[in-house]
C-alpha positions, -999 to 999 in steps of 0.1 A, spaced: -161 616 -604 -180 633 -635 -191 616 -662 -162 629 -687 -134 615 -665 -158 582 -662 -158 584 -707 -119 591 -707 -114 561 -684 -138 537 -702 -121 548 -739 -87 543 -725 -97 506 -709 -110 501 -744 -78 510 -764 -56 494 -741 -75 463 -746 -72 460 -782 -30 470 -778 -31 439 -755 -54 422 -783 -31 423 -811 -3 417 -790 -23 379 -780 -28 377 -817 6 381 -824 16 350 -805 -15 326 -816 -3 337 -854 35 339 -853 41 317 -820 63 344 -800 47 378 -790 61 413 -806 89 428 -783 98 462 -787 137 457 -771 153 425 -763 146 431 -727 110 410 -736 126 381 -745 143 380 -714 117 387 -688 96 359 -712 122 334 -701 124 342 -664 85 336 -663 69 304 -654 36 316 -668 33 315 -708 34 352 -725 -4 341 -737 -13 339 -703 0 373 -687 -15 393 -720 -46 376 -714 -49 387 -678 -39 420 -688 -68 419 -715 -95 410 -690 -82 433 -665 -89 463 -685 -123 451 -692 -132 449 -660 -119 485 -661 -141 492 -687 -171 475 -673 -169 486 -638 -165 524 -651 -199 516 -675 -221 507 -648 -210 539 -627 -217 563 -655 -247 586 -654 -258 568 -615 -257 580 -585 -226 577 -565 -231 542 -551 -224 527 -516 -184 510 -525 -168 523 -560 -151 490 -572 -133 508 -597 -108 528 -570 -93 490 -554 -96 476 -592 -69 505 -601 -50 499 -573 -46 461 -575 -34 469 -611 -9 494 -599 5 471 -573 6 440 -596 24 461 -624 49 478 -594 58 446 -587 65 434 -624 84 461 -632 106 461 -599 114 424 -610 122 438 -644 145 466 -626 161 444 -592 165 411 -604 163 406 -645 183 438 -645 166 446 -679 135 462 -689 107 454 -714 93 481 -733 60 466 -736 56 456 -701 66 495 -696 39 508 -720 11 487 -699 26 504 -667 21 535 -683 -13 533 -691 -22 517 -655 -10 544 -640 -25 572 -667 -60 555 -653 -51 560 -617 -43 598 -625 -72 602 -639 -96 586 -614 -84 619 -591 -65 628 -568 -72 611 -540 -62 579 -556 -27 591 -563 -23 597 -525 -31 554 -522 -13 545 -556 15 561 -549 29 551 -513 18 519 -527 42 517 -558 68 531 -536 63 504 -509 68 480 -539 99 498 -553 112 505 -519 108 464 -511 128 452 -540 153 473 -540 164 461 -501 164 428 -512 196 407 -525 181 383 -555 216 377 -570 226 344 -554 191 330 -562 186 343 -596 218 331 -607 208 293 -592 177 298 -609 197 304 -646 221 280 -636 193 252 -641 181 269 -673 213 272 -691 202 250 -720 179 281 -726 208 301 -736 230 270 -752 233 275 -794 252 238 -796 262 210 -775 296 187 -786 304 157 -766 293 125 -749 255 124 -740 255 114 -704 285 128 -688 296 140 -649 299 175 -657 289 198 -685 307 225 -696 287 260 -711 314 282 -729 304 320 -728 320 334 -760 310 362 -786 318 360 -828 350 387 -824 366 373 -801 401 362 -804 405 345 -773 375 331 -774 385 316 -810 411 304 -799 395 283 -769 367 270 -798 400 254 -820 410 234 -787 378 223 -781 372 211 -818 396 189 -812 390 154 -801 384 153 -766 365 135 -735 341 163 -722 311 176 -732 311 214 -741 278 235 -747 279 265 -768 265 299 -754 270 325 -774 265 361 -760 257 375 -798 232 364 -823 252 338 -847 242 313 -874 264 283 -871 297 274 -860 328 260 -881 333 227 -860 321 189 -864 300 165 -842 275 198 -832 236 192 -823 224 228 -827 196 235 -807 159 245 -821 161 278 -806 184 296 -780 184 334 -765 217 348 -764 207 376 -745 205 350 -712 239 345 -715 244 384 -711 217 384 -683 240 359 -666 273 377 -667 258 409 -658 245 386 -624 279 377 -618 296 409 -625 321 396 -650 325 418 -680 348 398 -698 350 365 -720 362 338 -727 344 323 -697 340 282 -689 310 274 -664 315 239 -652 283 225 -632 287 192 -613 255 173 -596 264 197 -565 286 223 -578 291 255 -604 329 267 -610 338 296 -633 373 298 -651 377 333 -668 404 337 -694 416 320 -725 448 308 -703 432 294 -676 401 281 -698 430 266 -718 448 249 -689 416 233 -672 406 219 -705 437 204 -714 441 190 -678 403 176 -675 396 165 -713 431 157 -725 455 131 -713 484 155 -719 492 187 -739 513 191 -773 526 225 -791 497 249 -811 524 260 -835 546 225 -839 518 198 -836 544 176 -816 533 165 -780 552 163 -751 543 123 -747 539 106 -784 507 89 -765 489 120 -758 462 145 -773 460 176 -767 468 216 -772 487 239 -749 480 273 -743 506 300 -757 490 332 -748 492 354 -715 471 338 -686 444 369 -690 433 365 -725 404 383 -718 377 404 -740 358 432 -730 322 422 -733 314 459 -744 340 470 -761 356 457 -797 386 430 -786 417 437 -807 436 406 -823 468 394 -800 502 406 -809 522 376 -812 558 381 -800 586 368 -824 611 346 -805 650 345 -820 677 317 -809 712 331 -804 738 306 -819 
C-alpha cells in the first residue's frame, strides 16, 4: 500500500475520531447523545450497552486505525499487516449493527449509518483485495439476518420494557394486570376511549402515546420523567397493526391485544366496571352501577398514518 493511501487512511481515522468525539461530548454535557432522525433514539433503547459506551469503542477503534496505519508508513512491508483484520473486524461489527437496525428494530439511525460509511470508505481505500474479504463478509452478515424471524422475540423483549414508552400511569399501584393504551392526540376514537377511562374505575391504565404530547386533560395521573413515543410505533409496526385505539393487557403469564374503540370499550366496561350506563343520558342500566357504554361501530379504528376524520353521528327519530 503507498504511503498516500497509508496518509488518507490515517487523516480519515483522525476526523472520524473527533465526529465520534463531539458526539461523546454531547452526552457528558447535555446527558442524551445528538441524533440526526428518531431512528437513534430507538436503537438507544433496544441497547443494553449505554450510548457513552458504544461511541467510546467507536472512538478507540479508529485510533487503533490511526495508530496501526502510523507505524506502517514509510517501513518496509512487514511480516502480518494488522491494519487489513483491524478493517475487517470493523466492517463485520458495523454489518451486524446495521442489519439489527434493518431486521429487527425496523428503523435506522443516521449516525450509526454515517460510522458505517466511513468504515467502509477505509476498507475501499486499503485496495482492492480487501473489498474481495469485506464484502462476502458484509453479505454473510446481511444475508444471516435477513433468514432469521426476530418478531416473536423482539416483541417479548418490548413487552417487558413497555414503561419505556408509557407518558402516564392512572390506577391502583399493585394490580393483576396492567393495561398500556396505544393512542395518538387526533384521534377520535381514541378520545373517546380516554373519557371512559377518566372515569372512576378499578384497573390500572398506562398511557402510551404514539405522538409527542405535553400532558393529558384527566385527574389522578403520575406522568413519567421521560418516555419515547417512537417505541410505541416500533411496537405496532412488530405486530403489524396499523391502526389505534389499541389496549395491551399483560398478566403475570400473558399479553392480549383488543383493537378498536368498540371492543376496547366493551372489555373495559366488563373488567373495570360493575355494569354499563348511557354516554348521552348518564342513566345506568342498574342504579348501583358505574360505568360507560359504547355507542359507536365495533371498528372505531384510526389509521396510524393517515389523518382520522371525526365520527358522523347518526340522528335517531321515534315514530308516534
Amino acid at each position: 500500500m503507498t504511503n498516500k493511501k497509508i496518509k488518507i487512511i490515517q487523516w480519515t481515522a483522525l476526523l472520524s475520531c473527533g465526529f465520534i468525539a463531539t458526539q461523546i461530548a454531547t452526552i457528558l454535557f447535555k446527558g442524551e447523545a445528538f441524533c440526526l432522525n428518531q431512528g437513534c433514539k430507538i436503537v438507544e433503547n433496544l441497547s443494553i450497552v449505554p450510548p457513552i459506551y458504544i461511541n467510546l469503542a467507536g472512538f478507540l477503534f479508529f485510533l487503533a486505525v490511526f495508530a496501526t496505519s502510523r507505524c506502517s508508513q514509510d517501513r518496509p512491508q512487514p511480516f502480518f499487516d494488522w491494519l487489513r483484520p483491524l478493517l475487517l473486524t470493523g466492517l463485520a461489527i458495523e454489518g451486524v449493527l446495521i442489519s439489527y437496525q434493518l431486521f429487527v428494530a425496523q428503523t435506522v439511525c443516521y449516525y450509526c449509518l454515517v460510522i458505517f460509511g466511513l468504515i467502509v470508505l477505509l476498507n475501499i481505500i486499503y485496495g482492492r483485495k480487501q473489498l474481495l474479504l469485506g464484502g462476502p463478509v458484509l453479505l454473510a452478515v446481511f444475508i444471516t439476518f435477513s433468514s432469521l424471524n426476530f418478531g416473536s422475540s423482539q416483541i417479548l423483549l418490548q413487552a417487558q420494557n413497555l414503561e419505556s414508552g408509557t407518558f402516564a400511569v392512572k390506577g391502583q399501584v399493585a394490580p393483576s394486570s396492567q393495561q398500556y393504551l396505544f393512542f395518538s392526540s387526533d384521534c377520535p376514537h381514541c378520545r373517546n376511549v380516554l373519557d371512559l377511562i377518566e372515569s372512576d374505575n378499578n384497573c390500572e391504565f398506562n398511557f402510551n402515546p404514539i405522538d409527542r404530547i405535553e400532558s393529558l386533560e384527566m385527574s389522578g395521573l403520575n406522568y413519567s420523567t421521560a418516555y419515547n413515543p417512537s417505541l410505541n410505533r416500533l411496537l405496532l409496526s412488530l405486530l403489524d397493526i396499523k391502526t389505534i385505539p389499541v389496549l395491551l393487557t399483560r398478566n403475570q403469564d400473558s399479553l392480549t391485544l383488543i383493537k378498536g374503540e368498540g371492543a376496547i370499550v366493551d372489555f373495559i366496561n366488563e373488567s373495570c366496571f360493575e355494569a354499563p350506563i348511557d354516554p348521552y343520558s348518564g342513566s345506568s342500566s342498574n342504579n348501583d352501577a358505574i360505568g360507560i357504554s359504547s355507542n359507536t361501530a365495533p371498528e372505531g379504528e384510526c389509521e396510524i398514518e393517515v389523518e382520522c376524520p371525526e365520527p358522523v353521528e347518526e340522528s335517531t327519530s321515534s315514530a308516534y
